[in-house]
DRENDOKE-281885 format. One record per atom (N, C-alpha, C): x, y, z; residue in three letters. Coordinates in steps of 0.05 Angstrom, whole numbers. Example, Ala and Ser with C-alpha at 12.3 -4.5 7.8 and 13.67 -1.06 7.14 Angstrom:
% DRENDOKE-281885
SITE	264	-114	156	ALA .
SITE	246	-90	156	ALA .
SITE	264	-66	156	ALA .
SITE	257	-45	142	SER .
SITE	273	-21	143	SER .
SITE	258	1	157	SER .
This chain:
% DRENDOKE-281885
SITE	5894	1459	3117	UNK .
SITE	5888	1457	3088	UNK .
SITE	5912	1445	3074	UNK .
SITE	5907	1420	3048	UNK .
SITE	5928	1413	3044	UNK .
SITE	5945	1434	3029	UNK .
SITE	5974	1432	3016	UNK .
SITE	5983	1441	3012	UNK .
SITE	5984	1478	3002	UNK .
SITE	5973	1482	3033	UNK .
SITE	5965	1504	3034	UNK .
SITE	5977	1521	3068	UNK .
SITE	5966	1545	3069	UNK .
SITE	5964	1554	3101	UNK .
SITE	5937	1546	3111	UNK .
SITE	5932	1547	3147	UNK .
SITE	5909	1547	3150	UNK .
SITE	5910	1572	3167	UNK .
SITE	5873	1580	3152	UNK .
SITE	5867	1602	3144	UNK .
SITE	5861	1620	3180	UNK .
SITE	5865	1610	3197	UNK .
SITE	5852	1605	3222	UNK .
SITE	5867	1583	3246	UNK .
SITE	5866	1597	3263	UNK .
SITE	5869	1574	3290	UNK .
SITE	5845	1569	3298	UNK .
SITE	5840	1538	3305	UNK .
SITE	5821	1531	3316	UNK .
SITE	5821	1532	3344	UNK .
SITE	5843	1534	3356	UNK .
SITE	5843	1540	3387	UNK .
SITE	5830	1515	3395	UNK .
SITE	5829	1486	3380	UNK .
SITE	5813	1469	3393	UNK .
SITE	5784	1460	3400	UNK .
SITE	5777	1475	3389	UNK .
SITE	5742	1481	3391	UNK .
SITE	5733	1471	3359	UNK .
SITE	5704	1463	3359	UNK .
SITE	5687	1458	3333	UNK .
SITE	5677	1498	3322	UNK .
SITE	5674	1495	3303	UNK .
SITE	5668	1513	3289	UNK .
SITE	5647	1533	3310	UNK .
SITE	5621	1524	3316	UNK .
SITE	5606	1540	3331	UNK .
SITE	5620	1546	3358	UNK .
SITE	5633	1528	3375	UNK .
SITE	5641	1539	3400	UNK .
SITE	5673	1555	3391	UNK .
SITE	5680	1564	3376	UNK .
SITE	5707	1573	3365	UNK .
SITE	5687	1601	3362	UNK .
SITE	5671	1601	3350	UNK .
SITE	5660	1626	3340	UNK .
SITE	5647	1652	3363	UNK .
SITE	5633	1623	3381	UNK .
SITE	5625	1636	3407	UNK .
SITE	5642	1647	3427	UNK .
SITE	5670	1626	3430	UNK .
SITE	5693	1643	3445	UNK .
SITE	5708	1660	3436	UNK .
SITE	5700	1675	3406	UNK .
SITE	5716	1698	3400	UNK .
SITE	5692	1719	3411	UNK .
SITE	5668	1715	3396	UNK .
SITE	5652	1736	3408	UNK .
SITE	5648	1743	3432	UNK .
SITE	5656	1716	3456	UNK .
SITE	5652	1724	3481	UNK .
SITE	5673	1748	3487	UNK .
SITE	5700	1744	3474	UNK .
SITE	5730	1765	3477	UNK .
SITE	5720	1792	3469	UNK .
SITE	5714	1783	3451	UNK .
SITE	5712	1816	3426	UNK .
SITE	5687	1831	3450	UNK .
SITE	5679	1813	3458	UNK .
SITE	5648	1831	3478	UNK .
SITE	5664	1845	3499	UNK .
SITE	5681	1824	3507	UNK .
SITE	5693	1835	3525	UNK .
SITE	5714	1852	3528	UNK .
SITE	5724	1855	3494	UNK .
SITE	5746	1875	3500	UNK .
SITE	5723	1906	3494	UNK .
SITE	5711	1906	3473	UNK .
SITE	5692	1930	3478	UNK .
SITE	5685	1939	3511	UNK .
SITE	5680	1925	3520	UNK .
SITE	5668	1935	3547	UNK .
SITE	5692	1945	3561	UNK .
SITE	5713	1925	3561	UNK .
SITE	5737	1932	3582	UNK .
SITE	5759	1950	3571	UNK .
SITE	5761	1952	3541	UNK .
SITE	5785	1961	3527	UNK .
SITE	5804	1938	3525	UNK .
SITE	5804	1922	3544	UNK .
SITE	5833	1907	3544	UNK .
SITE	5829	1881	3569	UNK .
SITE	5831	1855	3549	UNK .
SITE	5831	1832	3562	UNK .
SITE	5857	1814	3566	UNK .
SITE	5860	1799	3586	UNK .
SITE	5885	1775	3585	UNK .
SITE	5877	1751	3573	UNK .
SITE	5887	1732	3564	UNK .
SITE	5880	1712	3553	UNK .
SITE	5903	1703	3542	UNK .
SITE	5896	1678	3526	UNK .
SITE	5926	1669	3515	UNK .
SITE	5931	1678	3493	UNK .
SITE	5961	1676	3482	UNK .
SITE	5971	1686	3452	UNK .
SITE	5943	1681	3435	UNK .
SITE	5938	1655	3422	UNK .
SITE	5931	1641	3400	UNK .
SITE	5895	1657	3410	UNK .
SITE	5889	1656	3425	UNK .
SITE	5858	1673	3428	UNK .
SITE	5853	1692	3421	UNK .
SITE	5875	1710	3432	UNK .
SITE	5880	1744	3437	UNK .
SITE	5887	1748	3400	UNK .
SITE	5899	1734	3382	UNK .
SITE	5909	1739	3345	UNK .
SITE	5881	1731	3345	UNK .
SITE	5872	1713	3355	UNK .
SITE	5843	1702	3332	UNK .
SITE	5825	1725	3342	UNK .
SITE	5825	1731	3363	UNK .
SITE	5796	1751	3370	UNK .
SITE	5807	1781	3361	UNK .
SITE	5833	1789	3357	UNK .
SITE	5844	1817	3349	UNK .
SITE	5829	1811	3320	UNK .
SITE	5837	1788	3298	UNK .
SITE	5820	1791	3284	UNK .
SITE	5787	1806	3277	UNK .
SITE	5771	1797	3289	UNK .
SITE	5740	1802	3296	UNK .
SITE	5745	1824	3313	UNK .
SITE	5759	1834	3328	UNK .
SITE	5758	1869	3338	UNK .
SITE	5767	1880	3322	UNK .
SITE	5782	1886	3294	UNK .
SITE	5788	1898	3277	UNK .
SITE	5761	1898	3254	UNK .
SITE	5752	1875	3255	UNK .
SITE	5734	1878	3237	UNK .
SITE	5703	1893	3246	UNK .
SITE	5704	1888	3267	UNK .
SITE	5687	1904	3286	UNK .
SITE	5686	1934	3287	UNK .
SITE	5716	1947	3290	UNK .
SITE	5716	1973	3294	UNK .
SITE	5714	1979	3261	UNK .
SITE	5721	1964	3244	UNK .
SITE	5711	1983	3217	UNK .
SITE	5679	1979	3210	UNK .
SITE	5665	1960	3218	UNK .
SITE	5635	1966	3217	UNK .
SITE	5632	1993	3225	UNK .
SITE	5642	1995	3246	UNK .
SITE	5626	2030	3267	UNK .
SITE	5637	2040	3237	UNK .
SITE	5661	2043	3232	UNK .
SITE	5666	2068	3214	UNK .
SITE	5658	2074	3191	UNK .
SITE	5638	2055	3181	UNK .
SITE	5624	2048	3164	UNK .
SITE	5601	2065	3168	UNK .
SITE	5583	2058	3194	UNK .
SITE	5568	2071	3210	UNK .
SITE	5541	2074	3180	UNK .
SITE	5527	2045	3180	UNK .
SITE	5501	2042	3157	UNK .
SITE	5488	2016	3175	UNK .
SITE	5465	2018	3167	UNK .
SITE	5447	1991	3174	UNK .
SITE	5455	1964	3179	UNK .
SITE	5471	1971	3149	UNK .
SITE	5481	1936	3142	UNK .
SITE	5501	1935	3162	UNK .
SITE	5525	1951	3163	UNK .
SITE	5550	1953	3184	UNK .
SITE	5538	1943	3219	UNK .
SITE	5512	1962	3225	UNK .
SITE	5499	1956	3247	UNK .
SITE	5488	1930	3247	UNK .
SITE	5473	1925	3238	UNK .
SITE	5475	1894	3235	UNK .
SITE	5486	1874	3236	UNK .
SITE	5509	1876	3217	UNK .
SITE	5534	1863	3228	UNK .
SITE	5549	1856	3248	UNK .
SITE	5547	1883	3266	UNK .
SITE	5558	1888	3288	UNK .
SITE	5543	1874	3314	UNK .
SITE	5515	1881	3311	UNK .
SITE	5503	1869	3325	UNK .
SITE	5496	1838	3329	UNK .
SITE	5511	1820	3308	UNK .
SITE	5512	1783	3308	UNK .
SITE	5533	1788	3317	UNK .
SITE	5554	1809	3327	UNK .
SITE	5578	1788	3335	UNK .
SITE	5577	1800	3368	UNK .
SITE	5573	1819	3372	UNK .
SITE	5574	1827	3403	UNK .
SITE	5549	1810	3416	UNK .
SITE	5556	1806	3434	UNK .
SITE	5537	1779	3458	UNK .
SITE	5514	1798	3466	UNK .
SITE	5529	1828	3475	UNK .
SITE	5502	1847	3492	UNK .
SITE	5502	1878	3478	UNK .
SITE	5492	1867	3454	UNK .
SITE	5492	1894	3429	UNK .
SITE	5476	1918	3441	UNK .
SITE	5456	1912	3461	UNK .
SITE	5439	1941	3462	UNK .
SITE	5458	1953	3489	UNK .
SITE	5474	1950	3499	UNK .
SITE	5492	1961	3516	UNK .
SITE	5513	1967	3496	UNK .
SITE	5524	1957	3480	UNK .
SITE	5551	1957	3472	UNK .
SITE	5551	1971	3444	UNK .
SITE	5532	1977	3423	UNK .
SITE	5527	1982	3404	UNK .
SITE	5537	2019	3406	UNK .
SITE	5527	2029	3427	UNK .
SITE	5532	2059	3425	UNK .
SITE	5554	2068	3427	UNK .
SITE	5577	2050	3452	UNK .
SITE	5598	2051	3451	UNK .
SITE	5615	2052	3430	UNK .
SITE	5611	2030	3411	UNK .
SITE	5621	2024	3385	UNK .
SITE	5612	2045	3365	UNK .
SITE	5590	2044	3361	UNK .
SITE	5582	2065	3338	UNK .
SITE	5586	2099	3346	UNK .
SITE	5590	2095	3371	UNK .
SITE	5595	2131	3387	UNK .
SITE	5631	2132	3395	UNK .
SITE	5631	2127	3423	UNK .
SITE	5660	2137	3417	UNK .
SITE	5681	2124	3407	UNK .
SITE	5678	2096	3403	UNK .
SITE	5708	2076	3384	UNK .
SITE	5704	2087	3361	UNK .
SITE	5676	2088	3345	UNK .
SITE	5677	2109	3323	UNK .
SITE	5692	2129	3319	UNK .
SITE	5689	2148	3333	UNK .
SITE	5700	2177	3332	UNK .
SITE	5729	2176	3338	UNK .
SITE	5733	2150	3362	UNK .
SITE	5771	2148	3364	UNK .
SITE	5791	2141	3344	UNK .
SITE	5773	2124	3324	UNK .
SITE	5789	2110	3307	UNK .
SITE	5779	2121	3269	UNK .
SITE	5772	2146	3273	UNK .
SITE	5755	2158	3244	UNK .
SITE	5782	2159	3232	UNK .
SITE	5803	2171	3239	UNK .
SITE	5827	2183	3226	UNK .
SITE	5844	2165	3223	UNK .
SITE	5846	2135	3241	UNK .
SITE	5867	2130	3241	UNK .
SITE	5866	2102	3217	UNK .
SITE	5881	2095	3200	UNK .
SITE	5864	2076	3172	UNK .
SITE	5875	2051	3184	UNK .
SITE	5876	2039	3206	UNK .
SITE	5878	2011	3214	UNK .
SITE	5896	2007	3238	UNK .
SITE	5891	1982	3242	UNK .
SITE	5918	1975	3277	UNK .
SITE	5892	1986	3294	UNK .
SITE	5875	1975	3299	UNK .
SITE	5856	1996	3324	UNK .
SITE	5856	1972	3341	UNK .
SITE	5881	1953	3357	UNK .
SITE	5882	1931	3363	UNK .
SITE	5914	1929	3364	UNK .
SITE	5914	1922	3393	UNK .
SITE	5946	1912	3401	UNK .
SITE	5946	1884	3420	UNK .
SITE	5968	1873	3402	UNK .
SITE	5967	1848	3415	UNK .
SITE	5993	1847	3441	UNK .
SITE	6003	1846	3467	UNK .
SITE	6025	1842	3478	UNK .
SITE	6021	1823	3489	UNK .
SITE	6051	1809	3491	UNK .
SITE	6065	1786	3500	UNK .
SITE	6063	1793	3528	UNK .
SITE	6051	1769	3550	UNK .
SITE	6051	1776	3581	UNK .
SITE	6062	1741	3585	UNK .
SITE	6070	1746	3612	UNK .
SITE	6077	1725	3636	UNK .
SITE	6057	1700	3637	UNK .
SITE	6061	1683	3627	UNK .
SITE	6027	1661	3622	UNK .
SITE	6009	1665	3647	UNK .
SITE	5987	1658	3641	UNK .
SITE	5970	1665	3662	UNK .
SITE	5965	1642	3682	UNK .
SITE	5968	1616	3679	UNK .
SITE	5971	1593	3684	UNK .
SITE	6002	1583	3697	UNK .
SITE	6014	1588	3720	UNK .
SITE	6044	1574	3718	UNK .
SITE	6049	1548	3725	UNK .
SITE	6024	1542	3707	UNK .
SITE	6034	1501	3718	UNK .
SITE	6034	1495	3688	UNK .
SITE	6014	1510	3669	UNK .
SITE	6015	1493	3639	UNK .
SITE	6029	1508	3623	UNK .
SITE	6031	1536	3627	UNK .
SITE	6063	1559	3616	UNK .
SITE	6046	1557	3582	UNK .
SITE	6017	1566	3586	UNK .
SITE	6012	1575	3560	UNK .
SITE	6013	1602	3559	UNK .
SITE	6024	1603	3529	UNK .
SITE	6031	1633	3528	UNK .
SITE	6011	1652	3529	UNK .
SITE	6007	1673	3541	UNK .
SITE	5992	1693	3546	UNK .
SITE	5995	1720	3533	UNK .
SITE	5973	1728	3529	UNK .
SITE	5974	1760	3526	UNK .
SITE	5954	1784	3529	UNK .
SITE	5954	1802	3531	UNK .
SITE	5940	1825	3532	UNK .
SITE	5931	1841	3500	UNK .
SITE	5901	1840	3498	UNK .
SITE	5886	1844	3473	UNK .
SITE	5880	1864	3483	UNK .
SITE	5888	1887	3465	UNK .
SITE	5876	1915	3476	UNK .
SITE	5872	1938	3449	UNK .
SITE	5843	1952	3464	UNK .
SITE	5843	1975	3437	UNK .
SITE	5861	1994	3448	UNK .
SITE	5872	2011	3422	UNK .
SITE	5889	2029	3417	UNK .
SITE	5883	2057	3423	UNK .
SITE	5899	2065	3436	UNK .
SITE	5885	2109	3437	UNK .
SITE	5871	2105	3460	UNK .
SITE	5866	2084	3480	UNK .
SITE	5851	2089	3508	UNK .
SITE	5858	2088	3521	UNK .
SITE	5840	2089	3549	UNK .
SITE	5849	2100	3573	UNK .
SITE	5874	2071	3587	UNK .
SITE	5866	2052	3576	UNK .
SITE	5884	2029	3583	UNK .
SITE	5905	2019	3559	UNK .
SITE	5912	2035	3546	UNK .
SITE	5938	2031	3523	UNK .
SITE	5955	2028	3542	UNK .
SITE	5971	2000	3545	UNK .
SITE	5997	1993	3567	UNK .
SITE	6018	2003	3550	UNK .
SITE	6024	2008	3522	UNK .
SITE	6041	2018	3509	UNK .
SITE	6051	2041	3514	UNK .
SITE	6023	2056	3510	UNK .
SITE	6020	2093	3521	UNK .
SITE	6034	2091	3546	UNK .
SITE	6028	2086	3567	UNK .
SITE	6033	2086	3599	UNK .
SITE	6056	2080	3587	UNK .
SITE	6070	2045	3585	UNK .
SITE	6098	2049	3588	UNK .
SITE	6114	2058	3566	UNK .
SITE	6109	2077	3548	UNK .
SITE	6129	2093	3537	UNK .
SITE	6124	2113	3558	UNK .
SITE	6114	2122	3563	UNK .
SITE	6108	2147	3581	UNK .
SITE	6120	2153	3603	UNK .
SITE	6129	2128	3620	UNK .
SITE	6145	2120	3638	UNK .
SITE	6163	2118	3635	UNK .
SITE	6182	2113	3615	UNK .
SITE	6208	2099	3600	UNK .
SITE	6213	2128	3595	UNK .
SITE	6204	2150	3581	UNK .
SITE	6203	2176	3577	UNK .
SITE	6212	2193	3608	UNK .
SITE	6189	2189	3629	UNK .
SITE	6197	2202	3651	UNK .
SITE	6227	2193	3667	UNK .
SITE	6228	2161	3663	UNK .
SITE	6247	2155	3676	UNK .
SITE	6275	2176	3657	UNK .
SITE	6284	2169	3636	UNK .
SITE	6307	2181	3620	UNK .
SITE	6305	2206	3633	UNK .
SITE	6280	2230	3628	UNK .
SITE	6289	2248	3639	UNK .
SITE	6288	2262	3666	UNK .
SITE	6283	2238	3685	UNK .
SITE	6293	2243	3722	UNK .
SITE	6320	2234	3728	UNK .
SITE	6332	2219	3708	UNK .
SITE	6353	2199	3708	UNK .
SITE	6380	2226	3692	UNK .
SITE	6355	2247	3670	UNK .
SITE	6383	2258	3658	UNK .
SITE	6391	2246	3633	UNK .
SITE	6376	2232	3628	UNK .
SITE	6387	2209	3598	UNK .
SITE	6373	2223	3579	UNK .
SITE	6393	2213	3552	UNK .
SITE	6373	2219	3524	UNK .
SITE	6360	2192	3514	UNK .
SITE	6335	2200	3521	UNK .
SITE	6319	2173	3510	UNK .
SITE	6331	2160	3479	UNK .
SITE	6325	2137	3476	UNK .
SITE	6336	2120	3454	UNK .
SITE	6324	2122	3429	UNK .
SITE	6335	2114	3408	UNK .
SITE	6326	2122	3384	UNK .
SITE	6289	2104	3383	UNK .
SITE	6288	2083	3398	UNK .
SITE	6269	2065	3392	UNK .
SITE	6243	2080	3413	UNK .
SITE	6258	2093	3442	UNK .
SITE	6238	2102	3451	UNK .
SITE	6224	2125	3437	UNK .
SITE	6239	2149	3427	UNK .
SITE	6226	2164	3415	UNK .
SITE	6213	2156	3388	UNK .
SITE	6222	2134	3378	UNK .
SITE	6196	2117	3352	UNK .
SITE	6165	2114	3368	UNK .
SITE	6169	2101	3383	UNK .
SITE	6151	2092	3406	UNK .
SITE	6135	2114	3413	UNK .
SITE	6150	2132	3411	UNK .
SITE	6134	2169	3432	UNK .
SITE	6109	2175	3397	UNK .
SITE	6125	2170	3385	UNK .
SITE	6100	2180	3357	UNK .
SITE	6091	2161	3342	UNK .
SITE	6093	2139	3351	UNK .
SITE	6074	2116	3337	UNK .
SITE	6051	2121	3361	UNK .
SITE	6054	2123	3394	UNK .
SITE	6026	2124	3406	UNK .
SITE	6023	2144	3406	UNK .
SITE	6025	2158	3400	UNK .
SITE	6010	2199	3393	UNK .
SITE	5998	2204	3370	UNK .
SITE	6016	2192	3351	UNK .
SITE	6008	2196	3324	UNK .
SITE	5979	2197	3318	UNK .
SITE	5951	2177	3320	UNK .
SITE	5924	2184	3324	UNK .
SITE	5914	2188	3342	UNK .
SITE	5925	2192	3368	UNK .
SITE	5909	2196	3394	UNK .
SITE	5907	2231	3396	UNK .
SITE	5873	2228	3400	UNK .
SITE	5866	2252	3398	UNK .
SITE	5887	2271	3420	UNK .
SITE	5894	2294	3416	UNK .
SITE	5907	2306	3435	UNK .
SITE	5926	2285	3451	UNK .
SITE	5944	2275	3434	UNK .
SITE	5966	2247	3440	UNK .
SITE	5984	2264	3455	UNK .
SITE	6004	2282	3444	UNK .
SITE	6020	2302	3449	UNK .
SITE	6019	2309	3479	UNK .
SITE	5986	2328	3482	UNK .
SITE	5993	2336	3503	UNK .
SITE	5990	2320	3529	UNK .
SITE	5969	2294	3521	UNK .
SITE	5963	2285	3547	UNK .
SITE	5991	2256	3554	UNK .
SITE	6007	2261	3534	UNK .
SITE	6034	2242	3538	UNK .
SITE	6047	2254	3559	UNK .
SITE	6055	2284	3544	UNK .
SITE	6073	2305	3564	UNK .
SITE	6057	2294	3594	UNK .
SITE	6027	2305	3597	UNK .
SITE	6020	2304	3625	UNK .
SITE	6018	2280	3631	UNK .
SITE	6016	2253	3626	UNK .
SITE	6027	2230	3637	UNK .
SITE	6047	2229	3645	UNK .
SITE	6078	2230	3636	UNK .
SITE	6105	2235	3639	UNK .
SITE	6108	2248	3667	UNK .
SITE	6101	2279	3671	UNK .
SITE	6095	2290	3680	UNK .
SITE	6085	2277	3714	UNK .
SITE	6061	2266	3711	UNK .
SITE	6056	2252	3733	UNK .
SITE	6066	2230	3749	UNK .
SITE	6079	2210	3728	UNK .
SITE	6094	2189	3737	UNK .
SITE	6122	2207	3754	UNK .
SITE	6132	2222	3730	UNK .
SITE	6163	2240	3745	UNK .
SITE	6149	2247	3769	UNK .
SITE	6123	2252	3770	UNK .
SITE	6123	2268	3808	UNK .
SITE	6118	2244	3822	UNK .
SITE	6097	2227	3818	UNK .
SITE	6092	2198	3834	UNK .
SITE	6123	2193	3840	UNK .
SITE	6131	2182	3822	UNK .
SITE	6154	2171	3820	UNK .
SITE	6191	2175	3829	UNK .
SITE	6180	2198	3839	UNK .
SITE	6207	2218	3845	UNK .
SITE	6223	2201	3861	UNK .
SITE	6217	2190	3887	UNK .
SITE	6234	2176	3904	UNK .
SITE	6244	2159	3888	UNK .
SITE	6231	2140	3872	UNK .
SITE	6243	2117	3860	UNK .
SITE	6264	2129	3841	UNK .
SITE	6260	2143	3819	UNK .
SITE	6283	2150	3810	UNK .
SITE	6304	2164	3825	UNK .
SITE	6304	2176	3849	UNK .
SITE	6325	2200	3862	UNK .
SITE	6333	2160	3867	UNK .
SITE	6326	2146	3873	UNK .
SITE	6335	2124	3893	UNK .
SITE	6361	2116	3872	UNK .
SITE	6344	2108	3844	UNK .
SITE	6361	2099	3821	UNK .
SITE	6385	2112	3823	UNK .
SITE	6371	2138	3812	UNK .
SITE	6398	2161	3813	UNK .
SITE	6421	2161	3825	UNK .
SITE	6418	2149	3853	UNK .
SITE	6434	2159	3876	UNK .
SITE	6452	2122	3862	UNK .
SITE	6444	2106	3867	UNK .
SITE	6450	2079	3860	UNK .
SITE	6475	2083	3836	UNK .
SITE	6466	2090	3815	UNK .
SITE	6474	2094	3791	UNK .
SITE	6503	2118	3803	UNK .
SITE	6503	2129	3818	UNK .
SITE	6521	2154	3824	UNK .
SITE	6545	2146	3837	UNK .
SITE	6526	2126	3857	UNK .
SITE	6553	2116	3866	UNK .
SITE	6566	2094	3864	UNK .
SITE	6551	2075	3839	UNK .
SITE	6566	2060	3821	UNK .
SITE	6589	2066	3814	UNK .
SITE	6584	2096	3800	UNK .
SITE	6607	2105	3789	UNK .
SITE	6626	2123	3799	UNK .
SITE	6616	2129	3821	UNK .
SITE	6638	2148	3842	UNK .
SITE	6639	2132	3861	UNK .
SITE	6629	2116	3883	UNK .
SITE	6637	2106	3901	UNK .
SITE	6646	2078	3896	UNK .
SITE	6637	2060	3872	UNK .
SITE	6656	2047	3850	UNK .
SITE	6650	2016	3871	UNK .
SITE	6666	2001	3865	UNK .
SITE	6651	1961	3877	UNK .
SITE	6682	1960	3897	UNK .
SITE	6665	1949	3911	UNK .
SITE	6678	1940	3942	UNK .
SITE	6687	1907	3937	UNK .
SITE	6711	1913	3944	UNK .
SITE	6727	1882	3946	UNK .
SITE	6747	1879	3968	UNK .
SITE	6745	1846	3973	UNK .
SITE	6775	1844	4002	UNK .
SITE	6794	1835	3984	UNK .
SITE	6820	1851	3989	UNK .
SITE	6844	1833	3995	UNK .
SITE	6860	1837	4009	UNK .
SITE	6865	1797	4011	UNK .
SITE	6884	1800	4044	UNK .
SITE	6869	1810	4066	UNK .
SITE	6845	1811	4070	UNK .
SITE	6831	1814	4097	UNK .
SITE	6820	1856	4090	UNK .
SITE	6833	1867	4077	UNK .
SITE	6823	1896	4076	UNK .
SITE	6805	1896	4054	UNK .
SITE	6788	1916	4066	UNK .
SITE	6759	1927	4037	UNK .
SITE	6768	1946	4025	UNK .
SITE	6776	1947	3993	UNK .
SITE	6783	1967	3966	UNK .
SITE	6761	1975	3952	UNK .
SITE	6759	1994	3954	UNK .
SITE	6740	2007	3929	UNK .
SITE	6753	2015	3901	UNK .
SITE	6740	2003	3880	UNK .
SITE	6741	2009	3855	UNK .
SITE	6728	2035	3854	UNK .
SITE	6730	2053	3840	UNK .
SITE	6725	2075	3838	UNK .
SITE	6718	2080	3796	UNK .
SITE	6703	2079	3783	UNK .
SITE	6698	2083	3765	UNK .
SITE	6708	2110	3746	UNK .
SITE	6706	2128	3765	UNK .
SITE	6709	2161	3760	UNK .
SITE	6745	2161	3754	UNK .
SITE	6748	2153	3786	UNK .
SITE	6775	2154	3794	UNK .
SITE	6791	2140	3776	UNK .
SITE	6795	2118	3768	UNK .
SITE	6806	2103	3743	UNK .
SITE	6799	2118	3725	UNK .
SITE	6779	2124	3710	UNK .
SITE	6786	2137	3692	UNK .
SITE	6798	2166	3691	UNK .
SITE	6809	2173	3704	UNK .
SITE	6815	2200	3714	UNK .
SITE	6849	2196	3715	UNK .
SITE	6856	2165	3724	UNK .
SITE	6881	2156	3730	UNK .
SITE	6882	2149	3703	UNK .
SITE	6875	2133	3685	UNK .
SITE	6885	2122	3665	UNK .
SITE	6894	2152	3642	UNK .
SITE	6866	2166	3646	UNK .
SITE	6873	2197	3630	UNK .
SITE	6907	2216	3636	UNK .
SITE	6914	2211	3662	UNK .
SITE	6940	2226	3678	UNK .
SITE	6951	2202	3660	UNK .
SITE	6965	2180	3669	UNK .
SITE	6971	2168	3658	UNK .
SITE	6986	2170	3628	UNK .
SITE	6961	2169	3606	UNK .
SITE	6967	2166	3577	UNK .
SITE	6982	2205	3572	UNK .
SITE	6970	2218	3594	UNK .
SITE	6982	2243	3582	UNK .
SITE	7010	2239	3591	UNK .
């Protein structure tokens, strides 16, 4: 638009086939929770899934109606929407839609990609990896970071029973996961106690992390 913004990405398509490849997404993220696709698809179709999930919350004729021109296979998909995306997203007043940055899906044309996904479900990659980032800090012994614990109550915050089923995620990964962190652990331990191996003059020296600082402390006293 001239001396203006434009209002929309065309993604390259005429108006009708632009319209049809969002509805084919938005169908498909209802069904799946969460599709791959590229950046510039995944913002235009989060669009039309936000406007989507506030029809359900609307939950009137006209809203159903609505709903039903944009989903491809409304008498499958309509209950879903008007039943439980309804009821997931009654409390929460917007964002029912996350866009993440992924690895392009293509590695010959390196268009940027991402993951379109509804929020508070069983496939929130946010949920999972704070949840993980959470178990790792405390198998590791760490105090999680100021940004992780932002992270811990922005995905809890409307998810029904967020709280407890975070804890038992956490929970599960720390037991799955135990070897891999004891592995870390052990790595990380003897970084700093068994310290980096170097030659000189033909003999192997260990730096010792602990030990220096233990010498520099004798030392200054």
């Amino acid at each position: 638009m001239a001396g203006g913004h434009m209002k929309y990405r065309t993604l390259g398509r005429g108006s009708a086939h632009r319209q049809a490849l969002l509805r084919n997404l938005v169908t498909s993220l209802v069904k799946q929770e969460a599709i791959h696709t590229t950046w510039p698809k995944a913002k235009e179709a989060q669009r039309l899934a936000d406007k989507l999930i506030t029809l359900a919350k609307r939950n009137n004729e006209t809203a159903r109606r609505q709903a039903q021109g944009i989903l491809f296979t409304p008498h499958d998909l309509l209950p879903k929407l008007f039943g439980e995306l309804r009821e997931r997203y009654l409390s929460r007043p917007g964002g029912y839609t996350r866009v993440l940055r992924t690895e392009p899906k293509d590695k010959d044309d390196q268009a940027p990609s991402a993951i379109l996904e509804l929020v508070d479900g069983q496939r929130d990659m946010r949920f999972a990896m704070t949840a993980a980032t959470v178990a790792r800090d405390e198998a590791l012994g760490k105090e999680s970071t100021d940004i992780t614990r932002m992270n811990v109550k922005k995905v809890t915050a409307f998810r029904k029973d967020g709280e407890t089923e975070f804890r038992a995620l956490v929970d599960e990964i720390k037991r799955k996961e135990r070897a891999t962190f004891k592995a870390s652990a052990n790595r990380e331990k003897r970084r700093e106690e068994g310290g980096y191996k170097f030659q000189i003059g033909g003999s192997t020296n260990t730096w010792s992390m602990r030990r220096d600082r233990a010498e520099r402390g004798a030392d200054g006293a």
